[in-house]
MIVEXBA-152105 format. One record per atom (N, C-alpha, C): atom name; x, y, z. Coordinates in Angstrom, 1 decimal. Last residue first. Example, Ala and Ser with C-alpha at 12.3 -4.5 7.8 and 13.67 -1.06 7.14 Angstrom:
<lumgus>
LUMGU:site:c1:c2:c3
LUMGU:N:12.8:-2.2:7.1
LUMGU:CA:13.7:-1.1:7.1
LUMGU:C:12.9:0.0:7.9
LUMGU:N:13.2:-5.7:7.8
LUMGU:CA:12.3:-4.5:7.8
LUMGU:C:13.2:-3.3:7.8
</lumgus>
This chain:
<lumgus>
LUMGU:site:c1:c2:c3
LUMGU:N:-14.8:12.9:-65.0
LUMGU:CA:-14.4:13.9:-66.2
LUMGU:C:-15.5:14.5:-67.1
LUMGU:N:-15.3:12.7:-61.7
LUMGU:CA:-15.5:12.1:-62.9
LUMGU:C:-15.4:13.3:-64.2
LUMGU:N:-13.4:11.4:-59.2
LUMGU:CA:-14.2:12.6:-59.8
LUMGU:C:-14.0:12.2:-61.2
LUMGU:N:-14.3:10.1:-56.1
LUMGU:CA:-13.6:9.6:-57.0
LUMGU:C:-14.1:10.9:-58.0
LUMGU:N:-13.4:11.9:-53.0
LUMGU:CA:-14.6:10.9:-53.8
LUMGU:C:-13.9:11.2:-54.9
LUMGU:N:-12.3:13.2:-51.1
LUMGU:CA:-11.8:12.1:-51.1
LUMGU:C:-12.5:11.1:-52.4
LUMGU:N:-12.0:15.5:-50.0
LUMGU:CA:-12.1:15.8:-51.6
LUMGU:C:-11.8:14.4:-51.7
LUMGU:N:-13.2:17.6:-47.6
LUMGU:CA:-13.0:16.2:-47.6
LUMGU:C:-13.4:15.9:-49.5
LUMGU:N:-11.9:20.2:-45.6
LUMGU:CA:-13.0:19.6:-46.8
LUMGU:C:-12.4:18.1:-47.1
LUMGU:N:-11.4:20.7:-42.4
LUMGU:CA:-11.0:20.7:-43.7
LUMGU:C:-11.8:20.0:-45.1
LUMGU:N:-12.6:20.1:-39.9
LUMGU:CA:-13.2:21.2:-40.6
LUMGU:C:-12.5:21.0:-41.9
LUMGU:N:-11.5:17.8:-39.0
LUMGU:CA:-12.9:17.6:-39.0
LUMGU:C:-13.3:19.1:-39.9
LUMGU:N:-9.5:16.7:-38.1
LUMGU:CA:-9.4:17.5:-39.7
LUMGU:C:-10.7:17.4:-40.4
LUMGU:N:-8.5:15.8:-36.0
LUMGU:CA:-9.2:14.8:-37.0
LUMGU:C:-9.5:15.3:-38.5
LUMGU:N:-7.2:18.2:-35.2
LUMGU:CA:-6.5:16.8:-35.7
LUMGU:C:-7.1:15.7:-36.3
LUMGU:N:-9.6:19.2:-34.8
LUMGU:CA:-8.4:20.3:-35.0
LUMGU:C:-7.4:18.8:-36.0
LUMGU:N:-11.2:17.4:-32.9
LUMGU:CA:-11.7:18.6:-34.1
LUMGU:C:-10.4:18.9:-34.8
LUMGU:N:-9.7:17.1:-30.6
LUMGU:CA:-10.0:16.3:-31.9
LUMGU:C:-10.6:16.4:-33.2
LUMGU:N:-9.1:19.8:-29.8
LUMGU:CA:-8.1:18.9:-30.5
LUMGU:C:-8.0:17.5:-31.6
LUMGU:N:-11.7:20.0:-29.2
LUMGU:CA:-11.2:21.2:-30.0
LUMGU:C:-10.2:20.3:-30.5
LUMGU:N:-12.0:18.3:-27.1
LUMGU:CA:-12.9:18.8:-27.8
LUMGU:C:-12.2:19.1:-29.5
LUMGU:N:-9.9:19.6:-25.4
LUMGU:CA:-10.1:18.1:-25.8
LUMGU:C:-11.0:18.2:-27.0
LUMGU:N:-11.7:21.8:-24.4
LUMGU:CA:-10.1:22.0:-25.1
LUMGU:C:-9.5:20.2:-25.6
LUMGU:N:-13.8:21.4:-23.6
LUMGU:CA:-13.9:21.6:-24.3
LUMGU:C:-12.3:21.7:-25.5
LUMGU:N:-11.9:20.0:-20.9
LUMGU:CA:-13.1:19.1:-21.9
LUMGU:C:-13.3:19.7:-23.2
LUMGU:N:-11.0:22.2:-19.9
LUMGU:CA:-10.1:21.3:-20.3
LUMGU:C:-10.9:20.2:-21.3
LUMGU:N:-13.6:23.7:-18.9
LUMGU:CA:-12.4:24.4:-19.9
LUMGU:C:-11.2:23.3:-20.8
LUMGU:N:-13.8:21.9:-17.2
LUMGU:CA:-14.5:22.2:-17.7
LUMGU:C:-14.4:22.8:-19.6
LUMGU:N:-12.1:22.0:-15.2
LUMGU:CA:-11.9:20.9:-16.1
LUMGU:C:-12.7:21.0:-17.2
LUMGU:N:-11.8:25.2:-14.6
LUMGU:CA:-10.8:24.4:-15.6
LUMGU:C:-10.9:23.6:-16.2
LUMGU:N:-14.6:24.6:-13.4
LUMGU:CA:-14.1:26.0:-14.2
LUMGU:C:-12.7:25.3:-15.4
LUMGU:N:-13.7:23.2:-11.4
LUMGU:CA:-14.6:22.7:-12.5
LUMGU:C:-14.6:23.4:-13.6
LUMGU:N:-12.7:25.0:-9.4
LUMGU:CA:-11.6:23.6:-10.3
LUMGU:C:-12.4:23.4:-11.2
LUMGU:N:-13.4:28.2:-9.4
LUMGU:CA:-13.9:26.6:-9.0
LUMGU:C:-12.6:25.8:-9.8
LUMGU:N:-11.2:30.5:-8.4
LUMGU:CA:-11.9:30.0:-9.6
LUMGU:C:-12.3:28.4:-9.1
LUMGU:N:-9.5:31.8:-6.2
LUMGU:CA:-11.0:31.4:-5.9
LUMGU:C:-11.6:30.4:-7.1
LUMGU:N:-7.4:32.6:-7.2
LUMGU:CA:-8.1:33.9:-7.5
LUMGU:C:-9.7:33.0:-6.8
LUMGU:N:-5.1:30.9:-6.2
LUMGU:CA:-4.8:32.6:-5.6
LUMGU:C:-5.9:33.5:-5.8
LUMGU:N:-5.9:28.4:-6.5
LUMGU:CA:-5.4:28.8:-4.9
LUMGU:C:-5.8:30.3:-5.0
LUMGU:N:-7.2:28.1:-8.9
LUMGU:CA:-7.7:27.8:-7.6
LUMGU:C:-7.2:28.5:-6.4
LUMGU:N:-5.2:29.8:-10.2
LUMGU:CA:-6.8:30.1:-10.6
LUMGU:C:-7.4:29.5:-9.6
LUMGU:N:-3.0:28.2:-9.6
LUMGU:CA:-2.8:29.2:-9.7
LUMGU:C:-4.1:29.6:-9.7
LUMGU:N:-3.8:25.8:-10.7
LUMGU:CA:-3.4:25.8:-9.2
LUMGU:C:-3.3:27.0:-9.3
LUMGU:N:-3.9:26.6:-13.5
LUMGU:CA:-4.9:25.9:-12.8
LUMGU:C:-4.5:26.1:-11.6
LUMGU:N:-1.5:27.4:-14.2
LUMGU:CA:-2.2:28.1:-14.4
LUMGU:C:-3.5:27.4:-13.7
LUMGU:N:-0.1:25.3:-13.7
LUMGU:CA:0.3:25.6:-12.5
LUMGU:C:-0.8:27.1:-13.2
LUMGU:N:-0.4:23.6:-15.9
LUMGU:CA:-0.5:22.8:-14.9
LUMGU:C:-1.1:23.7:-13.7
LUMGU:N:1.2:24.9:-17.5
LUMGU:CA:0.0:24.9:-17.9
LUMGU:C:-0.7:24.3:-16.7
LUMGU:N:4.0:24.7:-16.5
LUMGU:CA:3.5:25.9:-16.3
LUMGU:C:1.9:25.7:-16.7
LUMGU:N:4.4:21.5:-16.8
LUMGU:CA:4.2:21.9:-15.6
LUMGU:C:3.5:24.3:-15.4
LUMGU:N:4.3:21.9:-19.8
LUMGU:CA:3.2:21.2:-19.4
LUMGU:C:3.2:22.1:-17.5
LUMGU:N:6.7:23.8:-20.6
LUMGU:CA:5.0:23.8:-20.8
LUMGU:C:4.6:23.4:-19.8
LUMGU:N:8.8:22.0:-19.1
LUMGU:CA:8.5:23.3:-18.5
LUMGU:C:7.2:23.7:-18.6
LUMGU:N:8.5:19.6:-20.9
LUMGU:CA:8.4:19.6:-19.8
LUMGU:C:8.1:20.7:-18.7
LUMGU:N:9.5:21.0:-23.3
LUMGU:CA:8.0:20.6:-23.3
LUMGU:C:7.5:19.9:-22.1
LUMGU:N:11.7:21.8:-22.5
LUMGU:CA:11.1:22.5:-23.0
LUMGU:C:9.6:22.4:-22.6
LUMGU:N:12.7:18.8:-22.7
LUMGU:CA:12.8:20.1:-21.1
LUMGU:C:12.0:21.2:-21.3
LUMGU:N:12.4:18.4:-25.1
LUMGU:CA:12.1:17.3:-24.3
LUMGU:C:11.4:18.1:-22.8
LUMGU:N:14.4:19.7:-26.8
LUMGU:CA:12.7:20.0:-26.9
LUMGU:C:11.7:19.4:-25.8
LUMGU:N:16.5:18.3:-27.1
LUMGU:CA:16.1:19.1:-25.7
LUMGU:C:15.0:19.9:-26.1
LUMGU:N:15.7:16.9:-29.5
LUMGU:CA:15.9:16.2:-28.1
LUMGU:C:16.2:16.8:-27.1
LUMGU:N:16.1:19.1:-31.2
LUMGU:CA:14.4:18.6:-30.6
LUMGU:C:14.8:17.7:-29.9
LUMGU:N:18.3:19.8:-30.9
LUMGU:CA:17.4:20.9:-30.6
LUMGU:C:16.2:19.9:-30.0
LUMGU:N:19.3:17.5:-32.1
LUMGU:CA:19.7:18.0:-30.9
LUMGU:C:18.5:19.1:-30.3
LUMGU:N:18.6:17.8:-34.6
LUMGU:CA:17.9:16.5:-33.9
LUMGU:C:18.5:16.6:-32.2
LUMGU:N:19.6:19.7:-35.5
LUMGU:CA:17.8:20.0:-35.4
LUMGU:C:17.8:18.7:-34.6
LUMGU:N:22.4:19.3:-35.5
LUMGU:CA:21.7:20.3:-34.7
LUMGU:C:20.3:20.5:-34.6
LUMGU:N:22.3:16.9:-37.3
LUMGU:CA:22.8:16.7:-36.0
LUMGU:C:22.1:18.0:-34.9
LUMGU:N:19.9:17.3:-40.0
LUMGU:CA:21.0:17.3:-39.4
LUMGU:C:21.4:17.1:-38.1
LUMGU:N:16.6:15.5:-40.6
LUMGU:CA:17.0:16.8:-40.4
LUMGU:C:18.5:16.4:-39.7
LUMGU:N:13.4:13.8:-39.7
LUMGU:CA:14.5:13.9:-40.9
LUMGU:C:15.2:15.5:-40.4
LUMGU:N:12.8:11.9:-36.8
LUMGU:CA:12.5:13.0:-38.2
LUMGU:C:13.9:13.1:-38.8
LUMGU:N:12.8:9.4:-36.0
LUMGU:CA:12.6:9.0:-36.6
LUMGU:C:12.1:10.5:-37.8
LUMGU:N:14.5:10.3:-32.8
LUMGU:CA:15.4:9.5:-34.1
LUMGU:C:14.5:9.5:-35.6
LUMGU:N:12.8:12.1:-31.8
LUMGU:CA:13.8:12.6:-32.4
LUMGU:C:14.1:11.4:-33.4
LUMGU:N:10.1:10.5:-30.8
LUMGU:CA:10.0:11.5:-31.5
LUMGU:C:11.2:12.3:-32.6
LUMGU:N:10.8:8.2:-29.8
LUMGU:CA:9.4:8.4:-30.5
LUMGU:C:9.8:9.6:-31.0
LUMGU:N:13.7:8.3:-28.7
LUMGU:CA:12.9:7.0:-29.3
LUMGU:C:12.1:7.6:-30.5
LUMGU:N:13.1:10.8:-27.0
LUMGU:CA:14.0:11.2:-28.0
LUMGU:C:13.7:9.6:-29.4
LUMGU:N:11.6:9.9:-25.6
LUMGU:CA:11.1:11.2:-25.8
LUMGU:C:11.5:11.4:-27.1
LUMGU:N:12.7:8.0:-23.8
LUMGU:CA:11.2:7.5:-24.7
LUMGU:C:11.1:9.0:-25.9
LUMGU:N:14.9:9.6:-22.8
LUMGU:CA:14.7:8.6:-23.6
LUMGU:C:13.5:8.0:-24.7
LUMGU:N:12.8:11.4:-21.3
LUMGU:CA:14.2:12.1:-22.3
LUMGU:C:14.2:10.8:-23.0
LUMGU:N:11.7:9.1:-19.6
LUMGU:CA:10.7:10.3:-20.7
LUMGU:C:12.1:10.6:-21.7
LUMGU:N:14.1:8.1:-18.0
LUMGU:CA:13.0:7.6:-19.1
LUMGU:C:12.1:8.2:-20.0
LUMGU:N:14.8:10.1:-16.6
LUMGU:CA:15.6:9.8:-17.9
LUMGU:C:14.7:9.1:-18.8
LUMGU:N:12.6:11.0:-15.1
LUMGU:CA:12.8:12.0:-16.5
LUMGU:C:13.7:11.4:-17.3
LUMGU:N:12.8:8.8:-13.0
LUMGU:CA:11.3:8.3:-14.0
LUMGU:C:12.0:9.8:-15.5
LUMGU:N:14.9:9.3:-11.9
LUMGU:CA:14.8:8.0:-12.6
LUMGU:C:13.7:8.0:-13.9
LUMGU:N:14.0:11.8:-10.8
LUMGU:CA:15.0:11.9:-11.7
LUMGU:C:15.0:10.2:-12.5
LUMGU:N:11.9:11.2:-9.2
LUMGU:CA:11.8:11.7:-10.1
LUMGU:C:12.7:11.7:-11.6
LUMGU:N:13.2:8.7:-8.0
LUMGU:CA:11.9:8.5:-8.3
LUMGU:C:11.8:9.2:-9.5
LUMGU:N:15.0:10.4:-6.2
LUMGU:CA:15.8:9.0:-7.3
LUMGU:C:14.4:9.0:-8.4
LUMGU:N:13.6:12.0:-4.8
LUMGU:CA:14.2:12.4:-5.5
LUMGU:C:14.6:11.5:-6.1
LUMGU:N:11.9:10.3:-3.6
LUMGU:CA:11.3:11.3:-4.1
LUMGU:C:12.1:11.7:-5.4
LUMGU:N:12.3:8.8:-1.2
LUMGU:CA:12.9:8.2:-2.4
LUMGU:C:12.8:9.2:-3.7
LUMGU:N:10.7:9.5:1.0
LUMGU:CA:12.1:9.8:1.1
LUMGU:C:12.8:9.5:-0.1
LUMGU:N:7.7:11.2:-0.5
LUMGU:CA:8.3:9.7:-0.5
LUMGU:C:9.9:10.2:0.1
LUMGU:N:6.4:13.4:-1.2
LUMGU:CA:6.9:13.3:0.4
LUMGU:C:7.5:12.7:0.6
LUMGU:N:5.3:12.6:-3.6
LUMGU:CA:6.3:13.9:-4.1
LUMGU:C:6.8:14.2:-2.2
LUMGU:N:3.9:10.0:-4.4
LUMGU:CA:5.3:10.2:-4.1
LUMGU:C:5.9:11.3:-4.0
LUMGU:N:1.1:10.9:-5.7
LUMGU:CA:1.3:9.7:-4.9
LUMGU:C:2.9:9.7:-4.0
LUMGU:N:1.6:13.3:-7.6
LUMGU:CA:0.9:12.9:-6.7
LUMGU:C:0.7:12.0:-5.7
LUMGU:N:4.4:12.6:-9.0
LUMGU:CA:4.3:13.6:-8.3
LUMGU:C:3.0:13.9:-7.2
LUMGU:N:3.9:10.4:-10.2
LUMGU:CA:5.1:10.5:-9.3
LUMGU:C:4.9:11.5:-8.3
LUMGU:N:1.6:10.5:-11.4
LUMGU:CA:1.5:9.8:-10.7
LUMGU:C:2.8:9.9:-10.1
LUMGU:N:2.5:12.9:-13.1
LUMGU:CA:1.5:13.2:-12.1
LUMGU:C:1.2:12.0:-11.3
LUMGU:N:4.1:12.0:-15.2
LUMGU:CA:4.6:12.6:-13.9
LUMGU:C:3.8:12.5:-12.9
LUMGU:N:2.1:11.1:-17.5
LUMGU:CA:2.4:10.1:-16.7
LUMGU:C:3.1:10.9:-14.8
LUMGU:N:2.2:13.3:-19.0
LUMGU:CA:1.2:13.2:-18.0
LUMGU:C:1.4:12.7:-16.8
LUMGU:N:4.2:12.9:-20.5
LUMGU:CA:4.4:14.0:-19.8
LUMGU:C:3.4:13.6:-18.9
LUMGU:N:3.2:10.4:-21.9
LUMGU:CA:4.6:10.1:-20.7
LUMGU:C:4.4:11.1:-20.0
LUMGU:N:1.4:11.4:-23.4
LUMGU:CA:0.5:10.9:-22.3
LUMGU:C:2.2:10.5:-21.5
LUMGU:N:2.7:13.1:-25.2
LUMGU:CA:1.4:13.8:-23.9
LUMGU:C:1.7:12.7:-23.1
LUMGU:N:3.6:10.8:-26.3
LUMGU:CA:4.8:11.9:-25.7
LUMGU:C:4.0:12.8:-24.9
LUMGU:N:1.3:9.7:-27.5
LUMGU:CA:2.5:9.2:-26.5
LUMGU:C:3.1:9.8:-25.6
LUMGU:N:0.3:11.8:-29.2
LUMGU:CA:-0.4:11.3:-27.9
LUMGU:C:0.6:10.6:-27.2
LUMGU:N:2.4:12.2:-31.2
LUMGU:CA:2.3:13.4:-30.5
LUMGU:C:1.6:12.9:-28.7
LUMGU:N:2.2:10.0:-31.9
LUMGU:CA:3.5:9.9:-31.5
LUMGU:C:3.5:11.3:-30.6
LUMGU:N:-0.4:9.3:-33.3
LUMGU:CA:0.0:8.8:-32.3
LUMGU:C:1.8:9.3:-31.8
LUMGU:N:-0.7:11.3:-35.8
LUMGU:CA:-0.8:11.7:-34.5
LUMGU:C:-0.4:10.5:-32.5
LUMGU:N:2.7:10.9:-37.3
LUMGU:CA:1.7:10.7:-37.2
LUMGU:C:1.0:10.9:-35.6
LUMGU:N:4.2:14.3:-37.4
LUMGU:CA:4.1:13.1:-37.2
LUMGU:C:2.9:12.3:-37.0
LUMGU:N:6.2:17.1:-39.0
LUMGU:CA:4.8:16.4:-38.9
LUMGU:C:4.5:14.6:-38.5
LUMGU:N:8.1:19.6:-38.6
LUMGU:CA:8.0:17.8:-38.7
LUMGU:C:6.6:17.4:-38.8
LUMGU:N:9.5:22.0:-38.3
LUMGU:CA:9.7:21.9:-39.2
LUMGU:C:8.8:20.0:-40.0
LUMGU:N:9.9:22.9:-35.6
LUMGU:CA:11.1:21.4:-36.5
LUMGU:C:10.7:21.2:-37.1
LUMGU:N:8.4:24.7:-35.5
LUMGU:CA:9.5:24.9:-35.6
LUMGU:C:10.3:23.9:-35.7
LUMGU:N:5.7:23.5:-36.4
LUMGU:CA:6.1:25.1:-36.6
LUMGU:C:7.4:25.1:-36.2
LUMGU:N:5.6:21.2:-35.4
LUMGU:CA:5.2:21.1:-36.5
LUMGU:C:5.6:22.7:-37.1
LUMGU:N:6.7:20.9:-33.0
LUMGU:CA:6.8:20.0:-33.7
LUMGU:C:7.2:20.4:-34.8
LUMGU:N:4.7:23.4:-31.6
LUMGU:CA:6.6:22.8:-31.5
LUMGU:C:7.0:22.1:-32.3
LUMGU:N:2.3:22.2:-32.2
LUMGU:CA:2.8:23.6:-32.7
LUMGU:C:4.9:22.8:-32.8
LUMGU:N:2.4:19.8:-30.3
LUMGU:CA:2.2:19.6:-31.8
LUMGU:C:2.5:21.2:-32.5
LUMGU:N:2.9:20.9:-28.1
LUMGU:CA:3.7:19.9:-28.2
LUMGU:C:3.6:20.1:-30.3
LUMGU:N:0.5:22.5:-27.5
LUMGU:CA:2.0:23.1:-27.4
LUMGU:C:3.1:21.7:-28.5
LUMGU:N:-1.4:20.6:-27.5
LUMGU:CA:-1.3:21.5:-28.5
LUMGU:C:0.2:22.3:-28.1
LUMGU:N:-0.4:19.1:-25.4
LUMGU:CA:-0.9:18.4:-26.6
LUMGU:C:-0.6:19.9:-27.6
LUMGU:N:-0.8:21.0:-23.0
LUMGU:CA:0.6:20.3:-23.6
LUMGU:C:0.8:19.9:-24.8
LUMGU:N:-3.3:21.7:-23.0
LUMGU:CA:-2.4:22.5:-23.4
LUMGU:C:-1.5:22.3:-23.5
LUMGU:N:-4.3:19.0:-22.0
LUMGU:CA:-5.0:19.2:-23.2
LUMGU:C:-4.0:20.5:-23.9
LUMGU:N:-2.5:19.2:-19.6
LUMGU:CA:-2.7:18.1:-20.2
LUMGU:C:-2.7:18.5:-21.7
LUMGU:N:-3.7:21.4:-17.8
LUMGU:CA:-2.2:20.9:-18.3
LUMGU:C:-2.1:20.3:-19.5
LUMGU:N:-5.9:19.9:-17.0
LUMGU:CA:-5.7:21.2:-17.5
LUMGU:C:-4.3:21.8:-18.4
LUMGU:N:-5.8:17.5:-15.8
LUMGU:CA:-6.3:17.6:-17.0
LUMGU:C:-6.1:19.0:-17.7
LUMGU:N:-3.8:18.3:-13.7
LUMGU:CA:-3.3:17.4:-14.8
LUMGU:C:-4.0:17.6:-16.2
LUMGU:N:-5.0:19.9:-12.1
LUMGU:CA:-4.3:20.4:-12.7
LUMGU:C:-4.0:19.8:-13.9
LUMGU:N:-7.6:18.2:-11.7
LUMGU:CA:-8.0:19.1:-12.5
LUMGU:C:-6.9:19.3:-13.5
LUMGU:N:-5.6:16.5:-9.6
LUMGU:CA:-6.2:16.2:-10.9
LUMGU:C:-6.7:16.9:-11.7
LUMGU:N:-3.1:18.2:-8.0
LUMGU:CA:-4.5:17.9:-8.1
LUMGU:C:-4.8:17.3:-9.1
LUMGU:N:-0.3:17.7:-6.1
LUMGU:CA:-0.7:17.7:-7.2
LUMGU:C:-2.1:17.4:-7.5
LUMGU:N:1.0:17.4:-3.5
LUMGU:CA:-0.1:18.2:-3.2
LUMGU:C:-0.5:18.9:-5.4
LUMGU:N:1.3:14.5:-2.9
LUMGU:CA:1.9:15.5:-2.8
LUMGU:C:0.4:16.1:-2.8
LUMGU:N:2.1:11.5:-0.2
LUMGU:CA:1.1:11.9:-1.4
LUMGU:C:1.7:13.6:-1.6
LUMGU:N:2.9:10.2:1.8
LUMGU:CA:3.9:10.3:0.6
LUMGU:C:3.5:11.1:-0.4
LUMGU:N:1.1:9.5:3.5
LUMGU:CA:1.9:10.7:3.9
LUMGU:C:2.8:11.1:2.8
LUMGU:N:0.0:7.2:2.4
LUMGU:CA:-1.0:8.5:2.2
LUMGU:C:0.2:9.5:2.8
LUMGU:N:1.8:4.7:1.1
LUMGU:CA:1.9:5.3:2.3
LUMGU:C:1.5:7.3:2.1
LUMGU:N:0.1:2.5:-0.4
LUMGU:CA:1.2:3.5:-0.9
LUMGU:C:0.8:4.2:0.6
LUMGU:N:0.8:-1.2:0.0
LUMGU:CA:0.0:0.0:0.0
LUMGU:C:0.9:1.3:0.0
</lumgus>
């Protein structure tokens, strides 16, 4: 059993709030400045490892092990990070460097999109529902956005 004194003080709202603004940060970054386009599962991976923190950092962030914990669990993201995302774009030694410390980058996002939620709860009152709320519709929007639900669909056969 996970020892309740180890638990941090990371909320779930934040995660989902975080979460859905990581996704689109991540795929701008990608796609606007490396210049890359991937299929969409490799953008959801790399969300859902960022996400993954939130079980270190909510369950473990008091743990005496806290620190091995964390830093154990970010080589593995940098790793998985660099796996899925850097080895398989096309581009020179300095773009595939750039975007394997794209990694910290997109780790900073997520934790600042995170902390706009805790931020709206703690300091101005805003309900948490207010965010997840906000985070549903921003889900919403992504699969709208990436399913390419607004772009016209020229897929039918055309006749001369």
């Amino acid at each position: 059993m996970i020892d309740p004194d180890w638990m941090g003080r990371v909320n779930f709202y934040e995660l989902v709030f975080g979460t859905f603004l990581s996704y689109f940060f991540l795929v701008l970054m990608w796609e606007q400045i490396f210049n890359t386009k991937f299929d969409e599962w490799r953008y959801i991976i790399i969300t859902f490892l960022g996400a993954s923190f939130f079980l270190v950092n909510h369950y473990f962030q008091n743990a005496p092990f806290y620190l091995w914990l964390i830093c154990g669990y970010s080589l593995v993201f940098f790793i998985l990070y660099y796996i899925i995302g850097v080895i398989p774009m096309q581009g020179f030694f300095l773009k595939k460097t750039l975007a394997a410390l794209s990694s910290i980058v997109f780790t900073i996002a997520f934790i600042l999109f995170e902390n706009i939620a805790r931020l709206g709860v703690d300091n101005y009152g805003i309900n948490e529902f207010w965010f997840m709320l906000i985070a549903y519709f921003g889900y919403l929007l992504i699969i709208l956005w990436r399913g390419e639900v607004f772009k016209p669909r020229f897929q039918q056969n055309k006749e001369l």
